[in-house]
C-alpha positions as MATLAB code, in Angstrom:
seq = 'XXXXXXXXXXXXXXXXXXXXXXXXXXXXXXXXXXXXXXXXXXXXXXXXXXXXXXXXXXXXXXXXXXXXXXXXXXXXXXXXXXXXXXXXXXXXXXXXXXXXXXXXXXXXXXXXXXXXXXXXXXXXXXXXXXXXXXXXXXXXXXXXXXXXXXXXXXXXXXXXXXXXXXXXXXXXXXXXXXXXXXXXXXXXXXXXXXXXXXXXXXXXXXXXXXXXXXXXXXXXXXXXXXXXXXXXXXXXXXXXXXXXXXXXXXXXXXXXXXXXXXXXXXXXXXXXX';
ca = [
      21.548   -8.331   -7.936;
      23.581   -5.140   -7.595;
      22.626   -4.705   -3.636;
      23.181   -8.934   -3.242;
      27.208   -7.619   -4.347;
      26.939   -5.076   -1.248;
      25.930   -7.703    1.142;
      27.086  -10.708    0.441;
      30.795  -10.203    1.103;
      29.835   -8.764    4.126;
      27.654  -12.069    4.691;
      31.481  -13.860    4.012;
      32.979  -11.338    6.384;
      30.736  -13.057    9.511;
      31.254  -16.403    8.219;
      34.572  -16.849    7.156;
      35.523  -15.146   10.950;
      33.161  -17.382   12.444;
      35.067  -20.317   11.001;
      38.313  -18.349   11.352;
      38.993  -19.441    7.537;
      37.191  -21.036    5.072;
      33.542  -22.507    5.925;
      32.401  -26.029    4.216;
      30.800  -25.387    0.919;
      27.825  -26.737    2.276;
      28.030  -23.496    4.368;
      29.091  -21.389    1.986;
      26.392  -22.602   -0.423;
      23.396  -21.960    1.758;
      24.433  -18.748    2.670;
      24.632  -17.403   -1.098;
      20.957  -18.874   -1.377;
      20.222  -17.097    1.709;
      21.511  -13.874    0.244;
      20.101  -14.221   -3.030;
      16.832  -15.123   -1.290;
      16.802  -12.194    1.000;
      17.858   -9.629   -1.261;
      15.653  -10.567   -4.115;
      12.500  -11.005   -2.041;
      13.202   -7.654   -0.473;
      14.235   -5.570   -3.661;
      10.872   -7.293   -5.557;
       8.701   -5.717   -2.587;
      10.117   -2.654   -2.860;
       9.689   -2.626   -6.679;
       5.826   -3.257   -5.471;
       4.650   -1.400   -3.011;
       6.945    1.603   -4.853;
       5.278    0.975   -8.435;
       2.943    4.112   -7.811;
       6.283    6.116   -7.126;
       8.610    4.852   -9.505;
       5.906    5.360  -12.479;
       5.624    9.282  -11.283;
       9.147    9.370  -11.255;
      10.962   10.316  -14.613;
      14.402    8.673  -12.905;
      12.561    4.893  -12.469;
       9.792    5.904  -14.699;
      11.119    2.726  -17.234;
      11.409    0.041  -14.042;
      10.280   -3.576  -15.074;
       6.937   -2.920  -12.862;
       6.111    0.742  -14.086;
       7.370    0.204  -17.254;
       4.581   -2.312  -17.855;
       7.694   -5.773  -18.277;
       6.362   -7.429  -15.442;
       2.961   -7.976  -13.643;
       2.231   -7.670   -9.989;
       1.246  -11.050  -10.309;
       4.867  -12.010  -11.228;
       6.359   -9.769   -9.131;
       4.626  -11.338   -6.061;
       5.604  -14.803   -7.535;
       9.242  -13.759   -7.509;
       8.862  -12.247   -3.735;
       7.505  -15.088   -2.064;
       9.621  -17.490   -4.396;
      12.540  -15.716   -2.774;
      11.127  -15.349    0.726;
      10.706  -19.587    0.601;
      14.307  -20.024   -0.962;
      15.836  -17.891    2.199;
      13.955  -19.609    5.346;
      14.557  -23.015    3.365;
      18.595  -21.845    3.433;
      18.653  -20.833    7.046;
      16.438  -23.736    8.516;
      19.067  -25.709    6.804;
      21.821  -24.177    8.540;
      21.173  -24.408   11.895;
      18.433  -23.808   14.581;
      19.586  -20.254   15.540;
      19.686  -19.115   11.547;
      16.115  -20.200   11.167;
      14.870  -18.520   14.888;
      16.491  -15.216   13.563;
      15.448  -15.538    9.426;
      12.126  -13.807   10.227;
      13.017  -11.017   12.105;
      15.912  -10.260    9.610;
      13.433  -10.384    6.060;
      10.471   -8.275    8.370;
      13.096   -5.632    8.901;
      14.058   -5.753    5.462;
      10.538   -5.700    3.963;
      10.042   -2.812    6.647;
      12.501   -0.427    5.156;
      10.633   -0.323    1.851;
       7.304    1.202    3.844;
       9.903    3.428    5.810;
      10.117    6.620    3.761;
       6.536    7.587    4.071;
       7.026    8.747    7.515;
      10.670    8.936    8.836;
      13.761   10.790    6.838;
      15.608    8.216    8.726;
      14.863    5.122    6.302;
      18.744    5.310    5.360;
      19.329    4.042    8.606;
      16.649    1.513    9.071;
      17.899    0.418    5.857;
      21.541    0.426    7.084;
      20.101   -1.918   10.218;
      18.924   -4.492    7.770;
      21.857   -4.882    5.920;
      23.786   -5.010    9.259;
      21.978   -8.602    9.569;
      24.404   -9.471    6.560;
      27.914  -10.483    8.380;
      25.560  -11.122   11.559;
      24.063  -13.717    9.230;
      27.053  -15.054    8.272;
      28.962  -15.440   11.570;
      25.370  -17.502   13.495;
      25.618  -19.533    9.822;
      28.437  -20.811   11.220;
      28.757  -20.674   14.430;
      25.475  -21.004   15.488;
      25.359  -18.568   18.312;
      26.175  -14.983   18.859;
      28.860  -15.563   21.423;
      32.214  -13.737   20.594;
      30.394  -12.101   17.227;
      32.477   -8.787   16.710;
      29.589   -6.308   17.150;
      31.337   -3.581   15.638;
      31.153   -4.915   12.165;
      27.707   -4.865   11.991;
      27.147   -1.433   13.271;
      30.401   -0.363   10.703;
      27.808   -1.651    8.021;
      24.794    0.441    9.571;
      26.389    3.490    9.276;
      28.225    2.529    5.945;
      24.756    2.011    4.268;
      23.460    4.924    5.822;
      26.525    7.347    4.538;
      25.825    5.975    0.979;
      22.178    5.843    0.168;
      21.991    9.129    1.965;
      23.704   10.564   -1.089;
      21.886    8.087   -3.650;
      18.860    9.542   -1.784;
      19.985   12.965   -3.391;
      18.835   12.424   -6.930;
      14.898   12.097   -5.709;
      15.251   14.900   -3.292;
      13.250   17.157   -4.894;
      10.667   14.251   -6.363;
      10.491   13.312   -3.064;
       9.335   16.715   -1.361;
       6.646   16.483   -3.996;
       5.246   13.439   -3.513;
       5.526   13.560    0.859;
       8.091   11.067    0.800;
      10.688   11.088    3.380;
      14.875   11.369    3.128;
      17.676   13.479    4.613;
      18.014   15.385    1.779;
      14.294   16.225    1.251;
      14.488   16.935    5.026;
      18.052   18.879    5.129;
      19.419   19.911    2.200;
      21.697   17.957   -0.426;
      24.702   19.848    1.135;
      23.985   18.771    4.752;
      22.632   15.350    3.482;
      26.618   15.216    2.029;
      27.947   16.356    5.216;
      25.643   13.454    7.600;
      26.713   11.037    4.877;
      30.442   11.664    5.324;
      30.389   11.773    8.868;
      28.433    8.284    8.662;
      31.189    7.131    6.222;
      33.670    8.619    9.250;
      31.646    5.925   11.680;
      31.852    3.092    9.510;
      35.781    2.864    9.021;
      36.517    3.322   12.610;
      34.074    0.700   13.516;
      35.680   -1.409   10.342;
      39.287   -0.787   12.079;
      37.845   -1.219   15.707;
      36.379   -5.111   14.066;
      40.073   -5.981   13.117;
      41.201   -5.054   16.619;
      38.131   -7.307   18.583;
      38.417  -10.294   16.190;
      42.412   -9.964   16.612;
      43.081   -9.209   12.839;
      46.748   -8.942   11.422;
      47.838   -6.044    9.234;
      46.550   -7.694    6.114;
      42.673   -6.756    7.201;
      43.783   -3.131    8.045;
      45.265   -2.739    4.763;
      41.522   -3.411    3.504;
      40.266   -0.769    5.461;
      42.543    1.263    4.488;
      41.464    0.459    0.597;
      38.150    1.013    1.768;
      39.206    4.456    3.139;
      40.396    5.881   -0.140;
      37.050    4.188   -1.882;
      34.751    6.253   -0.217;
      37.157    9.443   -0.076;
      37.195    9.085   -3.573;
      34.007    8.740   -3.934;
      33.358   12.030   -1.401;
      35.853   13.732   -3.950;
      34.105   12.690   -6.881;
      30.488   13.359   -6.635;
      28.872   16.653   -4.457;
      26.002   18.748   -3.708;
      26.520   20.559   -7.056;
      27.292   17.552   -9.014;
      25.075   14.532   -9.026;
      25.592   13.454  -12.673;
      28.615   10.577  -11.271;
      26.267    9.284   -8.718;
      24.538    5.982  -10.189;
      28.319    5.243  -12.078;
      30.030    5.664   -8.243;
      27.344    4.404   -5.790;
      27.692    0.859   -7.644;
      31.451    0.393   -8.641;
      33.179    2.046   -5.213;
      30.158    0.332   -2.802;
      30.638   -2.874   -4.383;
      34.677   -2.409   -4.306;
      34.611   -1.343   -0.786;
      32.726   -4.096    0.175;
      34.835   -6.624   -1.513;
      38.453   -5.289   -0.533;
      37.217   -5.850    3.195;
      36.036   -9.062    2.812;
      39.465   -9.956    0.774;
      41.589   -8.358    3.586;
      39.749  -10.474    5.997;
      40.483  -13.953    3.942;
      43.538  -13.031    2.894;
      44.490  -12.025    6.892;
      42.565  -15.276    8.385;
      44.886  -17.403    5.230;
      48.302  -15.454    6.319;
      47.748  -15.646   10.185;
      48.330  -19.499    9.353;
      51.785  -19.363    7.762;
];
């Protein structure tokens, strides 16, 4: 549910600038069943094929799966459950939804295998999420035409940035167990470094988005809430610190996410006045 909060409002982002306003609730309905879909089917594999992990690990030692709550059978239930409820939601959208729905959930799925053998899964991870306001805007639209590329890549990097630093509280599990992260690979203080220079990325290409889908002030005032979210959040937890990490990585991703998608209704709703 919490990582639906991070990528849904991006989903709204791409759909409420493909409609340049507000979508038709039949729309906006199937693309919160998308999300939920996606996002639960992806987060219940992960739980899976990560069960040997997270029961090793004294951080998600008490996980529903580990922890002995729920069975693999259920867990596989809810996974496919969710995988059905998403292509359901995007062949009901439109032709170009469903052609692109299984691509999207593979890479998604993917990311969960990724940290066995690349220390760059917080990117591959970032690339899935990036389908979000891609998503969205096809939803729609249905076509790519005149999609504002730089949104999605401002997401990339903005995933990247933070679960690079979430990535810091396993650092040292993860060297154990030969599983793969920046931090394992660099450092926590050069994983904080990468994940602020992603962070950098990620508002330009958020300001860049305002300028190619011709954006009034109200959307850059957004990014500029989003701006003082993450240097907050730079400010608030470090390399020598980690104790403020699960409290920030939740409440400032989720705000980020939804001041930019309220700058972007509130600046499609005022460009009309």
């Amino acid at each position: 549910f919490k990582l639906t909060i991070f990528a849904m409002p991006f989903a709204f982002m791409g759909a409420f600038l493909g409609a340049r306003g507000l979508p038709d609730g039949l729309t906006i309905l199937l693309v919160i069943l998308a999300m939920v879909g996606a996002r639960t089917c992806a987060m219940g594999f992960n739980r899976i094929v990560d069960a040997r992990f997270d029961k090793a690990n004294p951080r998600t030692a008490e996980r529903a799966i580990p922890a002995g709550a729920v069975s693999m059978i259920e867990a596989w239930s809810l996974v496919i459950g969710a995988g059905v409820l998403f292509f359901l939601a995007a062949w009901l959208l439109n032709p170009l939804t469903f052609k692109l729905a299984p691509f999207a959930l593979s890479l998604t799925l993917f990311y969960s295998l990724t940290k066995r053998f690349t220390s760059f899964c917080h990117l591959i991870l970032g690339v899935a999420l990036a389908f979000s306001p891609l998503g969205g805007w096809v939803a729609v639209q249905g076509s790519l035409s005149s999609y504002p590329w730089a949104l999605s890549v401002g997401v990339l990097f903005w995933v990247a940035g933070f679960d690079t630093v979430y990535a810091c509280l396993d650092a040292d599990f993860d060297r154990k167990s030969g599983l793969h992260s920046l931090p394992s690979l660099l450092g926590q203080r050069t994983a904080f470094r990468l994940a602020a220079g992603f962070h950098v990325i990620a508002l330009s290409l958020f300001a860049f988005t305002g300028i190619q889908a011709n954006m009034n002030f109200v959307y850059f005032i957004g990014v500029g809430m989003a701006a003082a979210a993450l240097f907050y959040q730079h400010r608030l937890v470090n390399p020598d610190d980690l104790s403020k990490i699960q409290g920030s990585f939740f409440s400032m991703n989720g705000f980020i996410s939804l001041a930019l998608f309220g700058a972007t209704w509130l600046a499609l709703v005022t460009e009309k006045l």
